[in-house]
VOTIKE-533266 format. One record per atom (N, C-alpha, C): x, z, y; atom name; residue in three letters; chain. Coordinates in steps of 0.05 Angstrom, whole numbers, plus 32768, in hexadecimal, padded with zeros to 4 digits. Each point is the difference from the previous one (the first is absolute). Layout:
# VOTIKE-533266
+------+------+------+-------+--------+--------+
:   c1 :   c3 :   c2 : atome : residu : chaine :
+------+------+------+-------+--------+--------+
:    X :    Z :    Y :    CA :    ALA :      A :
...
+------+------+------+-------+--------+--------+
END
This chain:
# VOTIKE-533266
+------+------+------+-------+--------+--------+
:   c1 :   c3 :   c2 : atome : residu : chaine :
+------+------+------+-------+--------+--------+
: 8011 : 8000 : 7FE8 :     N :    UNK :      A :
: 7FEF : 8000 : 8018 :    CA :    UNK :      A :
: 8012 : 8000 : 8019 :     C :    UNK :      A :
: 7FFE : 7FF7 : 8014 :     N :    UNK :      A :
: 800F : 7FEC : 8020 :    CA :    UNK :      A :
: 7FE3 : 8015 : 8010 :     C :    UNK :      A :
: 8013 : 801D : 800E :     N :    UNK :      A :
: 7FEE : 8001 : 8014 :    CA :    UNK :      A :
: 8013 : 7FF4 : 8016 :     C :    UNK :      A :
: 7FE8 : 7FF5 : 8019 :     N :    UNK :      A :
: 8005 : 7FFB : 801B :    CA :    UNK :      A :
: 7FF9 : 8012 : 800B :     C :    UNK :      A :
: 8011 : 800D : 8018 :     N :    UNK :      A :
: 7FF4 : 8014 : 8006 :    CA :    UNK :      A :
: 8011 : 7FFA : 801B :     C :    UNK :      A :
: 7FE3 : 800A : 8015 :     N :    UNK :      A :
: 8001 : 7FF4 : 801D :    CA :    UNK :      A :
: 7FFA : 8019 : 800B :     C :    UNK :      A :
: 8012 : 8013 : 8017 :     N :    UNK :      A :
: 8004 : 8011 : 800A :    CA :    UNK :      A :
: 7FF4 : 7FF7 : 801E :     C :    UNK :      A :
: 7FF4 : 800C : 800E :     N :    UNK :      A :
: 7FF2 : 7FFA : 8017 :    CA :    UNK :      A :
: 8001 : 801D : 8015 :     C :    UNK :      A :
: 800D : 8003 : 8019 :     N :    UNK :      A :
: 8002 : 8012 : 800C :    CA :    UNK :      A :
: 7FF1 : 7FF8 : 8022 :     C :    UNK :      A :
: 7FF4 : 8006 : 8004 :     N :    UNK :      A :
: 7FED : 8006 : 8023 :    CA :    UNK :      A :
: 7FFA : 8014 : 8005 :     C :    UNK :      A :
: 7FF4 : 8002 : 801C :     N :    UNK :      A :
: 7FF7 : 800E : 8014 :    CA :    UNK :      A :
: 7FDF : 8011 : 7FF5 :     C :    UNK :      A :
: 8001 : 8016 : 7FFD :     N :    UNK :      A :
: 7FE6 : 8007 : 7FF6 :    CA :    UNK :      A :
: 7FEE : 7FF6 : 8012 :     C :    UNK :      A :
: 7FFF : 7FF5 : 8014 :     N :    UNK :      A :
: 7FE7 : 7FFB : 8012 :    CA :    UNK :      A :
: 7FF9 : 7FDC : 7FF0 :     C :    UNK :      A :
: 800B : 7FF8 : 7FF4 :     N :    UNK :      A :
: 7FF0 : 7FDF : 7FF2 :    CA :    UNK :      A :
: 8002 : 800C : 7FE2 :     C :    UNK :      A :
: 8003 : 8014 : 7FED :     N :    UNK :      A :
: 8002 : 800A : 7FE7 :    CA :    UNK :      A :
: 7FEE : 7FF1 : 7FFF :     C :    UNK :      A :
: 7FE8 : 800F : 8002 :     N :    UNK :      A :
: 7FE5 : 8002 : 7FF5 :    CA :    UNK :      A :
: 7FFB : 7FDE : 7FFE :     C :    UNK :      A :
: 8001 : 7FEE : 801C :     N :    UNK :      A :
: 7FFE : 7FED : 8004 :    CA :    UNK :      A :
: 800A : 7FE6 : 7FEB :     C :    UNK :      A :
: 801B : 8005 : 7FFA :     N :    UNK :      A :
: 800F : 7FF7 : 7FF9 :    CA :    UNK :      A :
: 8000 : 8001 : 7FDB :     C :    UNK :      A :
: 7FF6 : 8016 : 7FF5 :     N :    UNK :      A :
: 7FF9 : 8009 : 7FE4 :    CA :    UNK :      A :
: 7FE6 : 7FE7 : 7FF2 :     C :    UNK :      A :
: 7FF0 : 800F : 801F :     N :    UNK :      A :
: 7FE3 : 7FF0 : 7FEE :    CA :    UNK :      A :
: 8005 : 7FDB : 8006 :     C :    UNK :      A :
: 8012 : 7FF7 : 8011 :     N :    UNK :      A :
: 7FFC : 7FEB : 7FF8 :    CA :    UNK :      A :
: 801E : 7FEB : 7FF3 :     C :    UNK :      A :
: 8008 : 801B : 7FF0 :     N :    UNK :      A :
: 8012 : 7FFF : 7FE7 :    CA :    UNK :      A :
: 7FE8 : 7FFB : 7FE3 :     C :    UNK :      A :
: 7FED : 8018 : 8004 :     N :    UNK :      A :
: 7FF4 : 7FFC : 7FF3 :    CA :    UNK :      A :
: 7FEA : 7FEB : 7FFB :     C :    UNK :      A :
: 7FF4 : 7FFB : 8016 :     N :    UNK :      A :
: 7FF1 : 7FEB : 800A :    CA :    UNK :      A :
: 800A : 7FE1 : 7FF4 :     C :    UNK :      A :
: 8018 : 7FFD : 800C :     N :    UNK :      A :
: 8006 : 7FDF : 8003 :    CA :    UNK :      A :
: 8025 : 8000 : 7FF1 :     C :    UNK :      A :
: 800D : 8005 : 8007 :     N :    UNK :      A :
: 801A : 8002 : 7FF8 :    CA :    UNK :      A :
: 7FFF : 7FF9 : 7FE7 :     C :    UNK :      A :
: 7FF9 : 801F : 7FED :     N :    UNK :      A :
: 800B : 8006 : 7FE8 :    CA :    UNK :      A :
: 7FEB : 7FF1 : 7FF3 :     C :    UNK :      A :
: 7FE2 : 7FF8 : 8006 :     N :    UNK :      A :
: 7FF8 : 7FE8 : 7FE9 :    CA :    UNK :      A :
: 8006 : 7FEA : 8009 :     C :    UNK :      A :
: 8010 : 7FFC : 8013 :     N :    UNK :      A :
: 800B : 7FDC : 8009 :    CA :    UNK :      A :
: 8022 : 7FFF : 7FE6 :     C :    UNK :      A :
: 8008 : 801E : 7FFC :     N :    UNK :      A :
: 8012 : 7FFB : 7FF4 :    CA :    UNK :      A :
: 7FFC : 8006 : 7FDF :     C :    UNK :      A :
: 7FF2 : 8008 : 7FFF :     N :    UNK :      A :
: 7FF0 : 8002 : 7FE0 :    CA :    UNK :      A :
: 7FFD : 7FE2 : 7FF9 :     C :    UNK :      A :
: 7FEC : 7FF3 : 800F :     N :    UNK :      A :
: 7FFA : 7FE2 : 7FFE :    CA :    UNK :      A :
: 8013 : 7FF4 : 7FF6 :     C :    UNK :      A :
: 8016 : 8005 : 8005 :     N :    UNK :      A :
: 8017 : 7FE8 : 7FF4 :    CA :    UNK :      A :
: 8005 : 8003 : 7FED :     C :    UNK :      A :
: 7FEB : 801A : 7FE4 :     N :    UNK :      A :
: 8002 : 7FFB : 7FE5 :    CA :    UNK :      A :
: 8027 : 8004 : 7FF9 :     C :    UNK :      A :
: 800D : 800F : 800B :     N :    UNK :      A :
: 8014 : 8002 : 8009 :    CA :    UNK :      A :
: 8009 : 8023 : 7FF0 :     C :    UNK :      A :
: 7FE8 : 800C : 800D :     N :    UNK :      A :
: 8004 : 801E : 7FF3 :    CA :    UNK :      A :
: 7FEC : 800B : 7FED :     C :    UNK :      A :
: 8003 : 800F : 7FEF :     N :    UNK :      A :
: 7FEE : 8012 : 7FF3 :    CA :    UNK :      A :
: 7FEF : 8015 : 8010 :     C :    UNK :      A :
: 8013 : 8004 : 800D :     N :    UNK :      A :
: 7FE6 : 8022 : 800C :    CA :    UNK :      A :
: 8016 : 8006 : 8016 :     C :    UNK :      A :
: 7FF6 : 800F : 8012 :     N :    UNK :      A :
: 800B : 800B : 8012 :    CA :    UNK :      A :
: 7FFB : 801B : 8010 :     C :    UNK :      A :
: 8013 : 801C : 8009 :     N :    UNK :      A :
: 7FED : 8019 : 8007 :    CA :    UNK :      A :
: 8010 : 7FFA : 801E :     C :    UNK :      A :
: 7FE9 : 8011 : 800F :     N :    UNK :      A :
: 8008 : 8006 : 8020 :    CA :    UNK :      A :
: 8011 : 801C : 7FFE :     C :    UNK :      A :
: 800F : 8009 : 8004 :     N :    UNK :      A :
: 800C : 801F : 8006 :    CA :    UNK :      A :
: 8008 : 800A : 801A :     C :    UNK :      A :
: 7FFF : 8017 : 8001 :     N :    UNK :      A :
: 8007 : 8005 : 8023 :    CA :    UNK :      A :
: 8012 : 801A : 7FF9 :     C :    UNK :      A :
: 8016 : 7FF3 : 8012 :     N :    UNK :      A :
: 8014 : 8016 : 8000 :    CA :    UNK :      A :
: 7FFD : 8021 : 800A :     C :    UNK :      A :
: 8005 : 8014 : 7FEE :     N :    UNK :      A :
: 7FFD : 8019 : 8008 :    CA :    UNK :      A :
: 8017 : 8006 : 8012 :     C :    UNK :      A :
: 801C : 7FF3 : 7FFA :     N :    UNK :      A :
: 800E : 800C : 8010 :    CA :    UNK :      A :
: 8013 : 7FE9 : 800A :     C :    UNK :      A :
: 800C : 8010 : 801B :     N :    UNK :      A :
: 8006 : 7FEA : 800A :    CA :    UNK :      A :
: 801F : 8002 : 8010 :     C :    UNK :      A :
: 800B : 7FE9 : 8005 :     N :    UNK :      A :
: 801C : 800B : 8010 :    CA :    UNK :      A :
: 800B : 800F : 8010 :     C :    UNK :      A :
: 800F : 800D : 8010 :     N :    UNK :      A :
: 7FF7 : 8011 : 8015 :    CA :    UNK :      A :
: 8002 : 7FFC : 8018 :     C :    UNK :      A :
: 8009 : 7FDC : 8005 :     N :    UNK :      A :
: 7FF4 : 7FFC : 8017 :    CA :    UNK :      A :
: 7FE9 : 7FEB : 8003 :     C :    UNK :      A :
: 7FED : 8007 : 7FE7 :     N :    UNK :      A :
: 7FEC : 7FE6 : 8001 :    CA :    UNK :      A :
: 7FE2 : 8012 : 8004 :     C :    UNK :      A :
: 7FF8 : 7FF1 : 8017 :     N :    UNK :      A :
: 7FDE : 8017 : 800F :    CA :    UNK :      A :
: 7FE4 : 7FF0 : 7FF3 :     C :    UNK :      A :
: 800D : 7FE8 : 7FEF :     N :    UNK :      A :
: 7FF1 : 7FF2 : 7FF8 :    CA :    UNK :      A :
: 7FED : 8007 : 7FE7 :     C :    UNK :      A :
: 7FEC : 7FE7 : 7FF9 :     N :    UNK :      A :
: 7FF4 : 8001 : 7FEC :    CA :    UNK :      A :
: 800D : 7FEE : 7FE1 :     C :    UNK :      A :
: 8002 : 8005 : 7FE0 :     N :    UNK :      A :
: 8015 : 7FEE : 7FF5 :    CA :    UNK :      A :
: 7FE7 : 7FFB : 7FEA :     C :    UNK :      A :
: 8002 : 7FE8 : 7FFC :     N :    UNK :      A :
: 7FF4 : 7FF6 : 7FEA :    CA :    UNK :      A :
: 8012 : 8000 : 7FEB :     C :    UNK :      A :
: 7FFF : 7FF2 : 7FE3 :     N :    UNK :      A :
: 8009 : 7FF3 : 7FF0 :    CA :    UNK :      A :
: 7FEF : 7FF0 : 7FEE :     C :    UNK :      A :
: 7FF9 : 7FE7 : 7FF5 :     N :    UNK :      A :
: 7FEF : 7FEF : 7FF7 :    CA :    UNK :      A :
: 800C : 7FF1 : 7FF4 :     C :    UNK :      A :
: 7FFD : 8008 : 7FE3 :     N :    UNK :      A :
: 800F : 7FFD : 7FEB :    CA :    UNK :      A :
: 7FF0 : 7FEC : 7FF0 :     C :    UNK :      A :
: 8008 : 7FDE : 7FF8 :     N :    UNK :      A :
: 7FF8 : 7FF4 : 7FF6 :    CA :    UNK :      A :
: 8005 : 7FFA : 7FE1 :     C :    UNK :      A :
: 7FF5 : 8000 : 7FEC :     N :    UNK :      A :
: 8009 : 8008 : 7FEF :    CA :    UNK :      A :
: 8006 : 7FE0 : 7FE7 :     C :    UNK :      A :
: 800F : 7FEC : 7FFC :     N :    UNK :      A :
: 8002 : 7FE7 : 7FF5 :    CA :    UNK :      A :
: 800C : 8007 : 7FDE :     C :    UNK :      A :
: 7FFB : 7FEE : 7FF2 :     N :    UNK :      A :
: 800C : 7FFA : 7FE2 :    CA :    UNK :      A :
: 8011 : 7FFE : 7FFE :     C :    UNK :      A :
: 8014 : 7FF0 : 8000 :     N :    UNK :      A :
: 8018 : 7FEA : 8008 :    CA :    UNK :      A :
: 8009 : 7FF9 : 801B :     C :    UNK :      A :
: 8018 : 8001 : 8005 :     N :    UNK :      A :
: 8010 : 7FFF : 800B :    CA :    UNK :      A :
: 7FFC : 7FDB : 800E :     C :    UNK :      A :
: 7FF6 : 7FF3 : 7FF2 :     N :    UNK :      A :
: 7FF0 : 7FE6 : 800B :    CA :    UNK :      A :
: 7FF3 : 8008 : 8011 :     C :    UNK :      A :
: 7FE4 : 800E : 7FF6 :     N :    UNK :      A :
: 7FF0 : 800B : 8016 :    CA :    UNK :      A :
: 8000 : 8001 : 8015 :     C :    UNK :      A :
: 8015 : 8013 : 800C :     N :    UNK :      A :
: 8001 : 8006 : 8016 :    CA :    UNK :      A :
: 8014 : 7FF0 : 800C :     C :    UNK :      A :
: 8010 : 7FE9 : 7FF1 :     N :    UNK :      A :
: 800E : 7FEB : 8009 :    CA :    UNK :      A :
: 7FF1 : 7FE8 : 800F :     C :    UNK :      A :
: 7FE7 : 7FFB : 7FF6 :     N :    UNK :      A :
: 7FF3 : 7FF1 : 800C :    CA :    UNK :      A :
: 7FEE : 8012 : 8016 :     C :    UNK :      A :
: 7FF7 : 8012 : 7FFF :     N :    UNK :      A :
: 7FF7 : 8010 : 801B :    CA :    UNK :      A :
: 8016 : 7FF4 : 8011 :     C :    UNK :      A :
: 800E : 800D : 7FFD :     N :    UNK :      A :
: 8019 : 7FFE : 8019 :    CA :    UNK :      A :
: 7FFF : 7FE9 : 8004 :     C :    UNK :      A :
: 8003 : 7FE7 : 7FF9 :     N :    UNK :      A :
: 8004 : 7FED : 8007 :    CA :    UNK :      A :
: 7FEC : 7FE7 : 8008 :     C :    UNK :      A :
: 7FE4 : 8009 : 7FF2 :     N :    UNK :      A :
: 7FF2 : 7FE8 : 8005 :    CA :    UNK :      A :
: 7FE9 : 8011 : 8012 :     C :    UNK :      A :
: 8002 : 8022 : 8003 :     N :    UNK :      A :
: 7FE7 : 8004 : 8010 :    CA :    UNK :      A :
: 8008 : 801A : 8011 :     C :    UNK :      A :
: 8017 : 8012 : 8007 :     N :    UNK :      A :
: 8009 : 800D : 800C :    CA :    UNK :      A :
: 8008 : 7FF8 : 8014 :     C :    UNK :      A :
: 8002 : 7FEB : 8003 :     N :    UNK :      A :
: 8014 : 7FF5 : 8022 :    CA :    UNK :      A :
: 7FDF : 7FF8 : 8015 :     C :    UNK :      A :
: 7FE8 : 8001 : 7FFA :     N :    UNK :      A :
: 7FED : 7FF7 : 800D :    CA :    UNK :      A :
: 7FF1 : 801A : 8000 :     C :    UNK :      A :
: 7FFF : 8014 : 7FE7 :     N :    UNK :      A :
: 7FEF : 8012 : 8007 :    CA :    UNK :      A :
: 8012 : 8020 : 801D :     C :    UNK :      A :
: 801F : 7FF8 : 7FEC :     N :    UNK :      A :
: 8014 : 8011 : 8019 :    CA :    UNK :      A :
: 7FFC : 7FFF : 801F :     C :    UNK :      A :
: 7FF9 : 7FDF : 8008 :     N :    UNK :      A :
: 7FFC : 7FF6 : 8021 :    CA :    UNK :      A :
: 7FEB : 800B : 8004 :     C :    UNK :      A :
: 7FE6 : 7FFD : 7FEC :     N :    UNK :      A :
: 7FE7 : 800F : 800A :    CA :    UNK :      A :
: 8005 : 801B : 8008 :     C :    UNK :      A :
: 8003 : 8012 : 7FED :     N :    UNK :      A :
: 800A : 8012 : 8008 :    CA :    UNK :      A :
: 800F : 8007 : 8022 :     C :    UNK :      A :
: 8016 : 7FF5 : 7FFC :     N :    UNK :      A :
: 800D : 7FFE : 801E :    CA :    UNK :      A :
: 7FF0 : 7FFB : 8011 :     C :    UNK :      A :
: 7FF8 : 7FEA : 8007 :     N :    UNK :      A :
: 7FE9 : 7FF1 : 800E :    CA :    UNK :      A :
: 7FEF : 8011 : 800C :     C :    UNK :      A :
: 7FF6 : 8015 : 7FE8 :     N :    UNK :      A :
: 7FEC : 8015 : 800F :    CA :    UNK :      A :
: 8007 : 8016 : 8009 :     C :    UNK :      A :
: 801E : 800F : 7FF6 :     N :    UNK :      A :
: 800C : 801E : 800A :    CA :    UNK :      A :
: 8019 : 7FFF : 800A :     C :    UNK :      A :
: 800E : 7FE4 : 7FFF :     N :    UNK :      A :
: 8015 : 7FFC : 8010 :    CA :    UNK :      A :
: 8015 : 8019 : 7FEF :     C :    UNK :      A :
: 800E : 8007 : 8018 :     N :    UNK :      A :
: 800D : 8012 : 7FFC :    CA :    UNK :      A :
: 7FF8 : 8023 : 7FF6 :     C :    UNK :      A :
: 7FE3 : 8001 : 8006 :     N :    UNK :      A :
: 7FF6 : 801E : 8002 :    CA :    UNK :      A :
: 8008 : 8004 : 7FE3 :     C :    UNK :      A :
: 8001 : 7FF2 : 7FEB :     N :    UNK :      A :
: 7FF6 : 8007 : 7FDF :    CA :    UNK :      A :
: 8024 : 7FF8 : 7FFC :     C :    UNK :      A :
: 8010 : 8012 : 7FF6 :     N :    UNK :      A :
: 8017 : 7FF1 : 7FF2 :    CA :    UNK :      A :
: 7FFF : 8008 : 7FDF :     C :    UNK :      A :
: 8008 : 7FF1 : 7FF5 :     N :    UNK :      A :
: 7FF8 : 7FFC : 7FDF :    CA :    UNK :      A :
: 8025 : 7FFA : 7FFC :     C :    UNK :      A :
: 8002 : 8010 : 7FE4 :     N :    UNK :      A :
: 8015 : 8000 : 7FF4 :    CA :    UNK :      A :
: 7FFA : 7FF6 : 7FE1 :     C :    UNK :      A :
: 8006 : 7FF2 : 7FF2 :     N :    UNK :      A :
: 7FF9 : 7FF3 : 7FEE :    CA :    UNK :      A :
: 800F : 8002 : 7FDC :     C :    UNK :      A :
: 7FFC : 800D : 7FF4 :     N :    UNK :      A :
: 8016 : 8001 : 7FEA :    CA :    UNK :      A :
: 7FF5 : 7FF9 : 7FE3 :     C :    UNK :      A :
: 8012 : 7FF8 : 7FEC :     N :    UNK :      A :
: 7FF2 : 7FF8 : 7FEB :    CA :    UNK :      A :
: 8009 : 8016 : 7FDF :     C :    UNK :      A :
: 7FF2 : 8008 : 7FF6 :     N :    UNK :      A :
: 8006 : 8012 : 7FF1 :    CA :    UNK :      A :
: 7FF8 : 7FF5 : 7FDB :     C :    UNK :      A :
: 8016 : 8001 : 7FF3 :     N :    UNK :      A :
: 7FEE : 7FF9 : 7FDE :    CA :    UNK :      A :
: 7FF4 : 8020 : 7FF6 :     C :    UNK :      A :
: 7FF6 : 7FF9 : 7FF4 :     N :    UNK :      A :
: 7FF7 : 8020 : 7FEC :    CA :    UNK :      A :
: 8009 : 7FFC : 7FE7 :     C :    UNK :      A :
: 800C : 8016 : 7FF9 :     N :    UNK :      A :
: 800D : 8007 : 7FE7 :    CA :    UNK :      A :
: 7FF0 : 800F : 7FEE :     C :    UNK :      A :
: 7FF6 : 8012 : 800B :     N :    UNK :      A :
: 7FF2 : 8012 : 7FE8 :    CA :    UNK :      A :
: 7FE9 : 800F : 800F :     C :    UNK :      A :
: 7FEA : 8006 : 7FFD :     N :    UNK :      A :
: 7FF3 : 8014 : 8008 :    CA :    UNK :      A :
: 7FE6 : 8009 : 7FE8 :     C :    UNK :      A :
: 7FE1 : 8002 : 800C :     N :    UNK :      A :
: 7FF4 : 800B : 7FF5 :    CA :    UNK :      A :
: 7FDD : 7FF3 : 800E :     C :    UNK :      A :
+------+------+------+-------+--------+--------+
END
C-alpha cells in the first residue's frame, strides 16, 4: 500500500472555510481519478513552536506504486493550480509519499 500524504498548514480564520471545501470539491475531484483507494482527513494535535496555525494531513491511500504514478502525472498538476488559484499563498501544503509495511 503507497500512502500520499499531503500536509496542509493556514491561518485559523479560512480552516473551517478551507476544510469543507476540501471536503466538498477537492478530495472527490481527486478520488475521481480512480487513482486511490480511500482516503482520511486528520488534523494535527500538535504543532511547531513557532506555528499559530491550523495543520491538516490528507492521507490518500493507492495499491501500487503505478497508482499514484499516474495521479502525479496525468491529474495532479491541474487539480494542484486549482487549489492555488483559490488560496494562493494562505494554504502551504507539504507533500510526502509513504509505502506501508505492516499494520493491522
Amino acid at each position: 500500500m503507497i500512502l500520499y500524504n499531503v500536509t496542509c498548514s493556514m491561518d485559523a480564520a479560512i480552516a473551517d472555510e478551507w476544510l469543507q471545501w476540501m471536503m466538498e470539491v477537492h478530495i472527490p475531484e481527486v478520488m475521481q481519478s480512480n487513482c486511490f483507494e480511500s482516503y482520511k482527513i486528520l488534523k494535527l494535535l500538535t504543532s511547531a513552536l513557532d506555528d499559530n496555525g491550523v495543520n491538516y494531513a490528507i492521507q490518500y491511500s493507492a495499491r501500487e506504486m503505478q497508482d499514484y504514478e499516474k495521479y502525479r502525472d496525468q491529474f495532479a498538476p491541474a487539480l494542484q493550480a486549482k487549489t492555488l488559484a483559490r488560496y494562493g499563498d494562505s494554504v502551504l501544503a507539504f507533500r510526502t509519499l509513504l509505502e506501508e509495511i505492516t499494520g493491522r
